[in-house]
C-alpha positions as CSV (number, residue, x, y, z in Angstrom):
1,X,-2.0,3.1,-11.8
2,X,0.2,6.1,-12.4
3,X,3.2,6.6,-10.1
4,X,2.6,10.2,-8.6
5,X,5.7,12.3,-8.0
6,X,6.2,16.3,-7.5
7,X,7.5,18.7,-10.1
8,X,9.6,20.8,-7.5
9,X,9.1,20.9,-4.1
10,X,7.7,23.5,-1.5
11,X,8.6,24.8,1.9
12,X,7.2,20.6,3.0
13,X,9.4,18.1,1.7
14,X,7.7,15.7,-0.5
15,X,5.6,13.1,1.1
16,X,3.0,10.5,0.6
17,X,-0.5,10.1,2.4
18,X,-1.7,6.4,2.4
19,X,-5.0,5.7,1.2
20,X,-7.8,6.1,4.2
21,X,-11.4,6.1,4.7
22,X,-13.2,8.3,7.4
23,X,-15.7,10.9,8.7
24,X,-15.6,14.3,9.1
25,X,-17.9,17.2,7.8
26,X,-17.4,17.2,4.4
27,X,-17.6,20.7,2.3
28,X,-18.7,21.7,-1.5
29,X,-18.2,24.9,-3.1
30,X,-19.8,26.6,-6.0
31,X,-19.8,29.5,-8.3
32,X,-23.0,31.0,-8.1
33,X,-24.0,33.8,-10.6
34,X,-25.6,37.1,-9.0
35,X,-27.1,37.5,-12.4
36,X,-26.7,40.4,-15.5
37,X,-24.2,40.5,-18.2
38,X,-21.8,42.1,-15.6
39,X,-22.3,40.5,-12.7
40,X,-19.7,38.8,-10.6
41,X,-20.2,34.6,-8.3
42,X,-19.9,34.5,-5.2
43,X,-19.2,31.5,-3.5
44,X,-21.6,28.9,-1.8
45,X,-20.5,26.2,0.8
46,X,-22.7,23.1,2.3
47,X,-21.6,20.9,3.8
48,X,-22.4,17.0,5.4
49,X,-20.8,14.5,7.3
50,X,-20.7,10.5,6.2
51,X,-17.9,8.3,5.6
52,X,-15.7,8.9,2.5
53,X,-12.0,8.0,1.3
54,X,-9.1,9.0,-0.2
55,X,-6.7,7.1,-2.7
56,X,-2.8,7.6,-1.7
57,X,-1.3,11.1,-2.8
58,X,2.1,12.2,-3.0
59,X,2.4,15.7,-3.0
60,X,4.5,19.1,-1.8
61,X,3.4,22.3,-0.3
62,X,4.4,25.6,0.9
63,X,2.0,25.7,4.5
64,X,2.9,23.8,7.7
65,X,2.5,19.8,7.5
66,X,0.8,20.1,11.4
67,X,-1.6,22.4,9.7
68,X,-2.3,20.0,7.1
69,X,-3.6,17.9,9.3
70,X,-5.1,19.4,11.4
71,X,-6.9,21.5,8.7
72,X,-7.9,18.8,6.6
73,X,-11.5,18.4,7.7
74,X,-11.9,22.0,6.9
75,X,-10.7,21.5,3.2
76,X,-13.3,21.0,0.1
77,X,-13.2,17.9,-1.8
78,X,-15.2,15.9,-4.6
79,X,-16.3,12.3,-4.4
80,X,-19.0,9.9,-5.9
81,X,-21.8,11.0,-3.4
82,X,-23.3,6.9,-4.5
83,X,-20.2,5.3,-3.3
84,X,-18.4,7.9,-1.3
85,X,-16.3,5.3,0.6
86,X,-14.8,3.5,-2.6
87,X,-12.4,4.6,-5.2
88,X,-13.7,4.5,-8.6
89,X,-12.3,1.8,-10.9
């Protein structure tokens, strides 16, 4: 497995988040075409709530590590809707 690091770092130091599994609503965006040559997307959220995980991550940031927290159930992410509680291998 790669070693993650930041390139830089933002207003947050750098930290690390370990590797958890839990519930919380869970949210997916998409692009969806209004239709015509011209025409611009507009975005679509749904959203469900079952148990899912996510693998350590290193990382930086410019906004507030309490708000990072706190805001993390409101945040759109991608898993393996089969498995959504285990990393892929």
């Amino acid at each position: 497995m790669e070693p993650q690091r930041t390139q830089g770092e933002g207003k947050q130091p750098t930290h690390t988040h370990p590797a958890a599994t839990h519930t919380h609503d869970h949210y997916h965006v998409s692009h969806h075409h209004r239709g015509g040559l011209l025409a611009e997307f507009e975005h679509r959220a749904a959203w469900h709530t079952h148990a899912h995980n996510h693998a350590e991550l290193t990382h930086s940031h410019d906004y507030d590590r309490a708000d990072e927290e706190q805001d993390h159930a409101k945040e759109a992410h991608a898993h393996d809707h089969a498995a959504p509680a285990r990393s892929p291998n």
